[in-house]
C-alpha positions in Angstrom: 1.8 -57.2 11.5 -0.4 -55.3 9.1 -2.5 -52.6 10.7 -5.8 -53.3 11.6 -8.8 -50.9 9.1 -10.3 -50.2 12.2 -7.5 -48.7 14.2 -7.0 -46.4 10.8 -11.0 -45.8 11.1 -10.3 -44.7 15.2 -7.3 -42.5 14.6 -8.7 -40.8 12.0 -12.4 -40.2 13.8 -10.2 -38.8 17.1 -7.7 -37.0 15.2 -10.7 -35.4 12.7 -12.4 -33.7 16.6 -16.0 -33.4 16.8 -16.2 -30.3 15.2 -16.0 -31.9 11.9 -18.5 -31.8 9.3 -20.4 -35.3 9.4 -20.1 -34.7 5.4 -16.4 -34.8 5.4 -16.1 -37.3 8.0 -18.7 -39.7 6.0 -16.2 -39.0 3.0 -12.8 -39.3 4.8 -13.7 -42.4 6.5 -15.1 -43.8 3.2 -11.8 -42.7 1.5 -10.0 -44.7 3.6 -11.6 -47.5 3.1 -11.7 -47.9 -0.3 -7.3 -46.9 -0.2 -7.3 -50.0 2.3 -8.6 -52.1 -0.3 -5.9 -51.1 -2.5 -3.2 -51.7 0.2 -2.3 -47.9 1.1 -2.7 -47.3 5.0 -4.3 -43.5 5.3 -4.9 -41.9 8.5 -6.5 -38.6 9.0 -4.1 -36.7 10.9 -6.3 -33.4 11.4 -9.7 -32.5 10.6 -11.7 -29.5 12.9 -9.7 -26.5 14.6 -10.9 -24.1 17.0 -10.2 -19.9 15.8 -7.2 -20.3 18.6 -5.9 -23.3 17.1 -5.5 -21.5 13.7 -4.0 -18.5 15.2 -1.4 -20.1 17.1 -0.6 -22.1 14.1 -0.6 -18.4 12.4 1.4 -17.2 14.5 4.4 -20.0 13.8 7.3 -17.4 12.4 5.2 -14.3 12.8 6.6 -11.1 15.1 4.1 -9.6 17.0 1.1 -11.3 15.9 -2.2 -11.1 18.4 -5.3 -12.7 18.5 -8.2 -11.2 20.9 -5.4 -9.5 23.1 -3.4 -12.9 23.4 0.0 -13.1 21.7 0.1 -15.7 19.5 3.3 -15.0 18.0 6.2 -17.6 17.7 9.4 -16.8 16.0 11.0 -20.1 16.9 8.7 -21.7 14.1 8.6 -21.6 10.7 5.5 -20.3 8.8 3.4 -22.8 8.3 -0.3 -21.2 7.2 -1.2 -18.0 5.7 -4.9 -18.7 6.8 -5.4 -16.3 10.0 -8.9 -17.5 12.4 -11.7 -18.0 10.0 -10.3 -17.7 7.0 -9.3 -21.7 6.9 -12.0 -24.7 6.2 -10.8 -26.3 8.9 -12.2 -23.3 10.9 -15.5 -24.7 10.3 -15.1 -28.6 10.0 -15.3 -28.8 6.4 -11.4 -29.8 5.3 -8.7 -32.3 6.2 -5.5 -33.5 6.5 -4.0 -37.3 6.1 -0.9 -39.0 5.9 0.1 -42.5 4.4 1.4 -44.3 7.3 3.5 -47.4 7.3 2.1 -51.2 6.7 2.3 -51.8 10.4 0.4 -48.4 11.2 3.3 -47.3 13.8 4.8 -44.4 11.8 4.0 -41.8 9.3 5.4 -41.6 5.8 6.2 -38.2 4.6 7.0 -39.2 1.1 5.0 -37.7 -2.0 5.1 -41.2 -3.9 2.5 -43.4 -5.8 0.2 -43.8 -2.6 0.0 -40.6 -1.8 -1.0 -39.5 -5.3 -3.4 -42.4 -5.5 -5.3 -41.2 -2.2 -4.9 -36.7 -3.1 -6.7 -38.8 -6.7 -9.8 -40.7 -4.6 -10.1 -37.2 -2.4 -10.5 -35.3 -5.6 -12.9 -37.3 -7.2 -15.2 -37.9 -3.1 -15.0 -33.7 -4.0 -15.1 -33.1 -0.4 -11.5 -31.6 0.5 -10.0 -28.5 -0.6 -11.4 -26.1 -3.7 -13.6 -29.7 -4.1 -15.3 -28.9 -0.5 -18.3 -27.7 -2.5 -18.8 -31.0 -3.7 -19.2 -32.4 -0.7 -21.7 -30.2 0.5 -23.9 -30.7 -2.8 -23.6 -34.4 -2.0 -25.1 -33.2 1.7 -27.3 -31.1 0.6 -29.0 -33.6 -1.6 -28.7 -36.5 1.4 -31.0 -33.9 3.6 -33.4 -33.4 0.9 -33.6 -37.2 0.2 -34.6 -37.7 4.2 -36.9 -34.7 4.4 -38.3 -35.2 1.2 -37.7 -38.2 -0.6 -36.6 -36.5 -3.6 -35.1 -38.8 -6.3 -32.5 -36.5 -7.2 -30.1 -37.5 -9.7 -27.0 -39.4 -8.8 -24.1 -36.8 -11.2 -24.8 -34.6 -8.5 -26.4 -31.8 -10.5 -29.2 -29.5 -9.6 -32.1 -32.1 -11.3 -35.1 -32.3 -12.4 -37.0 -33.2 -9.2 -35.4 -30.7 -7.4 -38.0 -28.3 -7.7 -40.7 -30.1 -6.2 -38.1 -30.8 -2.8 -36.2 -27.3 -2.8 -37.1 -26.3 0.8 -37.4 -22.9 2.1 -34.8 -21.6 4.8 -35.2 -18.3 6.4 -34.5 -16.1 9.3 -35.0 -18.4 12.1 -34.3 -22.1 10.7 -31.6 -24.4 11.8 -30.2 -28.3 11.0 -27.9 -29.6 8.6 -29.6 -27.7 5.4 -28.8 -24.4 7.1 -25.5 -25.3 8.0 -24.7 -26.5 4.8 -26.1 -23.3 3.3 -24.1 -21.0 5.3 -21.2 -23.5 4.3 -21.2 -23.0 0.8 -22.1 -19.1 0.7 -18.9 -19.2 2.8 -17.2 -20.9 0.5 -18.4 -18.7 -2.1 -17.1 -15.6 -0.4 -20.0 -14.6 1.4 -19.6 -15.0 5.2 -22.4 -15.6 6.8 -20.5 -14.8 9.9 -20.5 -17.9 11.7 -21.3 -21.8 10.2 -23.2 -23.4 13.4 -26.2 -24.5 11.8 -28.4 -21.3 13.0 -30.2 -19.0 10.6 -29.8 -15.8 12.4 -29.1 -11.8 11.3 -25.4 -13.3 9.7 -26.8 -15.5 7.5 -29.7 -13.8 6.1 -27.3 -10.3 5.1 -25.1 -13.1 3.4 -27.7 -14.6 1.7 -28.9 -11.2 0.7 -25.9 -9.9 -0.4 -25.5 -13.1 -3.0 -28.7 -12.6 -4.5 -28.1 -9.4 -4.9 -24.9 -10.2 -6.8 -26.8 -12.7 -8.7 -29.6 -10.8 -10.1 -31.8 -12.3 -7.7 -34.6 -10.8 -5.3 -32.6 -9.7 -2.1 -35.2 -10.9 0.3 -32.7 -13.1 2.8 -34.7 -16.3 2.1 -32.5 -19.2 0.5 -35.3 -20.9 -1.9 -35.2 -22.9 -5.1 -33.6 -20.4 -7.1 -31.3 -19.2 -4.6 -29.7 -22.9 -4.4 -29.6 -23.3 -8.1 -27.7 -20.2 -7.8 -25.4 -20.9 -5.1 -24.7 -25.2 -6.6 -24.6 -24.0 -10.2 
């Protein structure tokens, strides 16, 4: 019996936890989709993992290692991340993992073959997984503006030309989807706005400030037009 797309579709949504970015989820469930249409069987095997998930996974073939006073450490493991808590995009909802699974859905396929390369091909070119993440939340970005706004933005996924008359102002204060999304990507970029939840609070605005600052911008802590240019450039 061939598996059914929309056991695939409820795997992958429980295995991705609610935690995950409704960017990435829109994209991985999309993704798998379209790889079903081809005949290749993907299922999203992890998505969202909580700061003590990544530490005990950290910890796999580590001596020693703590994490807020609990020992996390677990020699009888092999190494399996160098990412310690925070420092993965799984930390924040924003990556995942798949696997190919068999035609009858019952069991995985660890196998780097044609399908597998097919699917790592579609999630490279969705942008939203791994150093492509940044894609994703461009693609995000410019959904929000397009509800708040209605700005016609254009569809290569560029900063456009009707940007400027929908580039909102976020400061101190503001929360939704646009914030977290801009605390997403100054993450990405290297600037932790310690903590992605959504909420512009003291974190985000010294992140914000400290990447205009780097990029020859006015360091006032309020993500405007030319801050975003910046930041999706």
């Amino acid at each position: 019996m061939t598996a059914k797309l929309q056991t695939l579709l409820t795997r992958s949504e429980k295995n991705m936890g609610s935690g995950i970015h409704p960017v990435v989820k829109e994209s991985a469930l999309e993704m798998i989709k379209c790889a079903y249409k081809e005949g290749i069987f993907v299922q999203i095997s992890a998505g969202y993992r909580s700061m003590e998930e990544q530490a005990k996974l950290y910890g796999q073939g580590r001596l020693g290692y703590s994490y807020k006073g609990k020992n996390y450490s677990d020699l009888s493991k092999p190494k399996v991340t160098n990412a310690q808590p925070g420092q993965s995009y799984h930390n924040y909802g924003l990556a995942i993992d798949y696997i190919i699974v068999s035609d009858d859905g019952k069991n995985a396929i660890w196998t780097v073959d044609s399908k597998w390369k097919r699917v790592a091909a579609r999630i490279v070119v969705d942008g939203f997984y791994g150093p492509n993440t940044k894609k994703a939340l461009i693609k995000g970005f410019q959904r929000e503006l397009n509800k708040q706004y209605s700005a016609k933005l254009k569809v290569d996924g560029k900063w456009g030309p009707n940007t400027k008359a929908a580039s909102p102002i976020i400061r101190e204060g503001a929360n939704g989807n646009i914030t977290y999304i801009l605390q997403a990507v100054l993450y990405s970029e290297g600037y932790n706005p310690n903590g992605v939840d959504g909420i512009f609070g003291s974190g985000t605005k010294s992140a914000v400030k400290v990447f205009q600052k780097a990029n020859g911008l006015p360091a006032d802590g309020i993500a405007g037009e030319n801050t975003f240019a910046k930041l999706f450039a």
